[in-house]
C-alpha positions as a Markdown table, in Angstrom:
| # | Residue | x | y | z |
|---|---|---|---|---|
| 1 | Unk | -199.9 | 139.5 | -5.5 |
| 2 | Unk | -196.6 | 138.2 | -5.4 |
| 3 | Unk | -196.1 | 135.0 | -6.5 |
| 4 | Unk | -193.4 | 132.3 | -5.4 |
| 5 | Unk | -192.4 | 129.9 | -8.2 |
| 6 | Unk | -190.9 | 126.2 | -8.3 |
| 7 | Unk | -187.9 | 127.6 | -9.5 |
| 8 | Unk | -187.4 | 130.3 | -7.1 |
| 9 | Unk | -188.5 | 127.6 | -4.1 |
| 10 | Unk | -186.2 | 125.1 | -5.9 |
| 11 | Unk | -182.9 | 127.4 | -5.8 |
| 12 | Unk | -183.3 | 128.2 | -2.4 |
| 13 | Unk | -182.6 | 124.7 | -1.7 |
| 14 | Unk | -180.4 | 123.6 | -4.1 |
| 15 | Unk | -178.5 | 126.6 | -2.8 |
| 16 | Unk | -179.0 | 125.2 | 1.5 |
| 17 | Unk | -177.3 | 122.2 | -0.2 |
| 18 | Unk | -174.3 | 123.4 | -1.7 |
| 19 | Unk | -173.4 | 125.2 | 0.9 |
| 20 | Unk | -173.8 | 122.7 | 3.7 |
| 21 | Unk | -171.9 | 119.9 | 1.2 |
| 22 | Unk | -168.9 | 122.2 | 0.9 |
| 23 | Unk | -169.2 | 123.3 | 4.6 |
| 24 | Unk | -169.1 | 119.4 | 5.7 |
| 25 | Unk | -166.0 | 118.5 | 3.3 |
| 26 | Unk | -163.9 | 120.5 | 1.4 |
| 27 | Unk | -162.4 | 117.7 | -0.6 |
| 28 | Unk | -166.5 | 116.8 | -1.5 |
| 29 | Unk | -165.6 | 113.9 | -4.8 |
| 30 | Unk | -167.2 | 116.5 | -7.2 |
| 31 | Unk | -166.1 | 113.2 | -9.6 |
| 32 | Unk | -168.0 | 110.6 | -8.4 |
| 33 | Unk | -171.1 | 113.4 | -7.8 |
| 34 | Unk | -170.8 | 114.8 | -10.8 |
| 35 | Unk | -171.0 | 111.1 | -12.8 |
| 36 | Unk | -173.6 | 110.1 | -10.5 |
| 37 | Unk | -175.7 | 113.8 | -11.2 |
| 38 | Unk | -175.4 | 113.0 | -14.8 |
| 39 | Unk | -176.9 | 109.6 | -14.7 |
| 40 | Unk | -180.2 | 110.8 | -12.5 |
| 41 | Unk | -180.6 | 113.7 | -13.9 |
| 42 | Unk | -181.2 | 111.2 | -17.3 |
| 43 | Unk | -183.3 | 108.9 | -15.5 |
| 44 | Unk | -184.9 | 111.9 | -14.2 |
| 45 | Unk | -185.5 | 112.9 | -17.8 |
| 46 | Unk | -186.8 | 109.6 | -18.9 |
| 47 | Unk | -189.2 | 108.7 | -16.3 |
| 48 | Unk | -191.1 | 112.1 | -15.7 |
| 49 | Unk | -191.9 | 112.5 | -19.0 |
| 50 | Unk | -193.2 | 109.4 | -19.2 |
| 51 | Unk | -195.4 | 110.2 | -15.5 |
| 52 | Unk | -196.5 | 113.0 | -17.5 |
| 53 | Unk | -197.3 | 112.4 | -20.8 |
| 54 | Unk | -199.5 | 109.0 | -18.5 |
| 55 | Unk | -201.6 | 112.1 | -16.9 |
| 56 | Unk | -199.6 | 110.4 | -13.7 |
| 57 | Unk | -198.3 | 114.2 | -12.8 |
| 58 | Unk | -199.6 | 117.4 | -14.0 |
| 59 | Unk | -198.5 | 120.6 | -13.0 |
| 60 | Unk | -199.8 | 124.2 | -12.5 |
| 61 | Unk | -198.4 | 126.4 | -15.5 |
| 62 | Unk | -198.5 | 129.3 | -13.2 |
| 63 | Unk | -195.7 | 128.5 | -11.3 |
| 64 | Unk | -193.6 | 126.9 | -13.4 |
| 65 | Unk | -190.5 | 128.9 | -15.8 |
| 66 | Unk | -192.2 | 127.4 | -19.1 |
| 67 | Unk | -189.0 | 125.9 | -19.9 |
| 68 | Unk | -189.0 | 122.5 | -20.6 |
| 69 | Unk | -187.4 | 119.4 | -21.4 |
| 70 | Unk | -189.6 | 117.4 | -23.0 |
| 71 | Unk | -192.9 | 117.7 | -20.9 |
| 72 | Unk | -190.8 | 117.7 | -17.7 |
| 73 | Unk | -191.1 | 121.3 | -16.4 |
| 74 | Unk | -186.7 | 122.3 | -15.6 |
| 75 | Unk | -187.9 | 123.3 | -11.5 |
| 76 | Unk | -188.5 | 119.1 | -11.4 |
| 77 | Unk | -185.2 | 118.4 | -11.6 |
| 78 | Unk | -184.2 | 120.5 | -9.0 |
| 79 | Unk | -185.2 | 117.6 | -6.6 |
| 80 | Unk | -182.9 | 115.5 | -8.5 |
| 81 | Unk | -179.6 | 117.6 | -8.0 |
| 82 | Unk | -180.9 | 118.5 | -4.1 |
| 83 | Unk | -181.5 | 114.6 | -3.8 |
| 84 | Unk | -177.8 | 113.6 | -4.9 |
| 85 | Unk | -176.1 | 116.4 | -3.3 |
| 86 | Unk | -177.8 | 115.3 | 0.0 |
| 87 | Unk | -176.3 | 111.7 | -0.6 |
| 88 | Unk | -173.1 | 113.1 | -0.9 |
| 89 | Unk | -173.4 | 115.3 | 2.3 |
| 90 | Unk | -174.1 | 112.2 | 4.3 |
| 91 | Unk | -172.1 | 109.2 | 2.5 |
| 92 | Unk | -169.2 | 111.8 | 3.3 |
| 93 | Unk | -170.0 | 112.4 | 6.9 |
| 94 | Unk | -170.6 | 108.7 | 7.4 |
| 95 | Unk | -167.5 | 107.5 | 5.5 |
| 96 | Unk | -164.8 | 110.5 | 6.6 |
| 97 | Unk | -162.3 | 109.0 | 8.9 |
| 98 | Unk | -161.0 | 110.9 | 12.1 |
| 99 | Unk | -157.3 | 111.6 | 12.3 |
């Protein structure tokens, strides 16, 4: 039986959303997104482990990679990276001006 992973599920989408953020602007402010990545993807670091080591969040070890970052499986901040490209897509829609 085949199985399909967090990682594998969480590619596909971080995948979706590169392409649709460089298909909406090619000047995306890989800057600003790249500052702002760094900083959740830290806070993302800090709080799950904390939800996990609490018994908050558990997860099933057969569908996670087995690496990890503390006790935060890597597929869980996959949701991080889709969640601030996603901002970007829209902030840039919402803020480009028409010529």
């Amino acid at each position: 039986m085949n199985q399909f992973t967090y990682l594998a599920l969480n590619i596909v989408f971080m995948l979706i959303a590169f392409v649709i953020l460089n298909l909406v602007s090619r000047k995306s402010p890989w800057r600003a997104i790249g500052f702002t990545m760094f900083w959740m993807l830290l806070t993302t670091l800090v709080f799950d482990n904390v939800i996990i080591a609490l018994g908050i969040v558990g997860y099933d070890v057969t569908k996670i990679s087995g690496l990890l970052l503390g006790l935060a499986p890597i597929e869980d901040f996959a949701y991080t990276v889709v969640s601030v490209m996603a901002v970007a897509i829209i902030w840039t829609k919402v803020t480009r001006t028409t010529k």
